[in-house]
C-alpha positions in Angstrom: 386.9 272.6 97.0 385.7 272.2 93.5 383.1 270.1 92.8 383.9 266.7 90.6 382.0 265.5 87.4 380.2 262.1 88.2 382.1 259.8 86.3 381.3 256.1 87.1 383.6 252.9 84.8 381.5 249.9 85.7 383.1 246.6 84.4 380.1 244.5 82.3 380.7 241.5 84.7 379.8 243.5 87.9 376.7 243.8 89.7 375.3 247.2 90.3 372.0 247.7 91.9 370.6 250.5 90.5 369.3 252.0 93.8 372.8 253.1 95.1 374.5 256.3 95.7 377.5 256.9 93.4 378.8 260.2 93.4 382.4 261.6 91.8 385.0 259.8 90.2 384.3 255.5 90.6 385.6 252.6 89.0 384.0 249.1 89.8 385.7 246.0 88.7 385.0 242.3 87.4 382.4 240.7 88.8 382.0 243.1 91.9 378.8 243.3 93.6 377.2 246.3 94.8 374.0 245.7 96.8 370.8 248.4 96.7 370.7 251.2 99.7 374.9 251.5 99.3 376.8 254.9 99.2 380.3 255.2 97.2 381.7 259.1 97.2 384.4 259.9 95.7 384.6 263.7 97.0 387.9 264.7 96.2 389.7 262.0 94.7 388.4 259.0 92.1 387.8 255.3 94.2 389.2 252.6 92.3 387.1 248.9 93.5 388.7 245.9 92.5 386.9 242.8 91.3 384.6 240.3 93.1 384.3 242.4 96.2 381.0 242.6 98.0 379.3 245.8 99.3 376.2 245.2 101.1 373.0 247.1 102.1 373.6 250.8 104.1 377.8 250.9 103.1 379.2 253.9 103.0 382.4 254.2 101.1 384.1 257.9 101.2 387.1 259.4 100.0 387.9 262.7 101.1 391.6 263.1 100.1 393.5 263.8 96.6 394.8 260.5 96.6 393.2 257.3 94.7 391.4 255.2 97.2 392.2 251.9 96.0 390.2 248.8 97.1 391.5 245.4 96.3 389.8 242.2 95.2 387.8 240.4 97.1 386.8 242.1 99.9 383.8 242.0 101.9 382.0 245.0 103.1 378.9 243.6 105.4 375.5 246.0 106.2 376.1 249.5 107.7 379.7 249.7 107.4 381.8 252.7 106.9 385.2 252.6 104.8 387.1 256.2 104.6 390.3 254.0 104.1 392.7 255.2 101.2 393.8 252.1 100.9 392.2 248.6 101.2 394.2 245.3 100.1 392.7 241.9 99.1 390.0 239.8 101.1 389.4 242.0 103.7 386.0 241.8 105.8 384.9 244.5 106.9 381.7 243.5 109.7 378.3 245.0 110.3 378.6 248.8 111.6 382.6 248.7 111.8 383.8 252.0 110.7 387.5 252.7 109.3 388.7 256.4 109.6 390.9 258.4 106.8 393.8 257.6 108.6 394.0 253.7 108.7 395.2 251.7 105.6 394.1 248.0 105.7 396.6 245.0 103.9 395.2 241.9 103.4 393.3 239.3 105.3 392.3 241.4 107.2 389.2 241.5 109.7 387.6 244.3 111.3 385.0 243.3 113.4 381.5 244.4 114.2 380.8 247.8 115.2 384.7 248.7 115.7 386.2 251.8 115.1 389.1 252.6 114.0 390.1 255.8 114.2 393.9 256.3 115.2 394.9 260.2 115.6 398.2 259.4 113.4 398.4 257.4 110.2 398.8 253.6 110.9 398.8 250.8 108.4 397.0 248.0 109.8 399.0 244.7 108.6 398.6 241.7 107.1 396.0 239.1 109.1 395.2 241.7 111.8 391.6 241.4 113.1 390.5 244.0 115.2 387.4 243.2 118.1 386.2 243.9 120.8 384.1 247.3 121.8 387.7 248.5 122.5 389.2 247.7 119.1 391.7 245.0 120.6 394.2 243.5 118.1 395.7 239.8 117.3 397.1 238.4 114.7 395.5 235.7 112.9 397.5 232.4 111.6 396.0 232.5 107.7 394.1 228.7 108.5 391.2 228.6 106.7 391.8 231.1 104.2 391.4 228.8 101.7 388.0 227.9 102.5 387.0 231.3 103.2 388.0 232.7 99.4 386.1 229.5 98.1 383.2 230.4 100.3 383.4 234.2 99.5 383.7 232.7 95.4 380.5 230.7 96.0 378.8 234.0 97.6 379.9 235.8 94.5 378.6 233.9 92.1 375.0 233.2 94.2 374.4 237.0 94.3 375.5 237.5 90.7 372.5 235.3 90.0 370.2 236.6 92.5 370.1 240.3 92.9 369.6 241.0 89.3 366.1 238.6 89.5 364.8 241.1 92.5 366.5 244.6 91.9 367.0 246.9 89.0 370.7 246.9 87.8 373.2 249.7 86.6 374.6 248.5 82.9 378.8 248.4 82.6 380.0 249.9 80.1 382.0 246.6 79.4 385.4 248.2 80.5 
């Protein structure tokens, strides 16, 4: 396995602590916000983030395979969570210490609670407004009411951090992509 160049696209309206771990091939998009102490490898293949998403403190965000690992927008990733995922779609929340193997891909909506794992033996795409709890990693589906509120809520959290973290941490520049 050859080693990849660090290579890092940072759009100018994301927030980038400067205390976090990027390694290999990473694209960050509009107005994403990537807390300090957070981990994105891209080992083998590039990790493509989209915009407003949220990456909190101790995240670790890894791909090991060829393929791009895309993220979509608006996603939350809370404290001490691990994402291997090659795919992620759109305002997803990921919860404190859940961990998503190489072989899961998430759609939208969806909700992975805290400290689950999901680590099927075959691939499996996990569908749209699936929330996964439980120490046993139990399924449901979710109906979709409140979503509204929750992308307003997660718009508000955007823009508060967007604010804040540059006032008490050092930030990483974009290179206005």
């Amino acid at each position: 396995m050859a080693p990849t160049r660090d290579k890092f696209t940072i759009h100018s309206r994301a927030v980038v602590c400067q205390d976090v771990e990027l390694r290999g091939d990473i694209t960050i998009g509009a107005g994403t916000i990537v807390h300090p102490k957070a981990t994105i490898y891209a080992i083998v293949g590039p990790i493509v983030i989209g915009s407003n998403c949220i990456i909190e403190e101790s995240v670790i965000i890894v791909n090991r395979r060829k393929e791009i690992m895309r993220i979509g927008d608006d996603n939350l990733f809370e404290i001490g969570c691990r994402v291997d995922s090659p795919a992620v779609g759109n305002f997803n929340t990921v919860s404190t210490r859940a961990r998503i193997h190489h072989t899961v891909r998430v759609s939208n909506f969806c909700i992975i609670g805290a400290g689950c794992l999901l680590a099927p033996t075959e691939d499996e795409v996990l569908g749209d407004y699936t929330m996964v709890y439980g120490p046993a990693a139990e399924r449901r589906k979710w109906s979709g009411r409140g979503r509204v509120q929750e992308a307003d809520l997660r718009r508000k959290h955007v823009e508060y951090l967007r604010e804040m973290l540059p006032k008490f941490n050092r930030v990483r520049r974009g290179d206005g992509m």
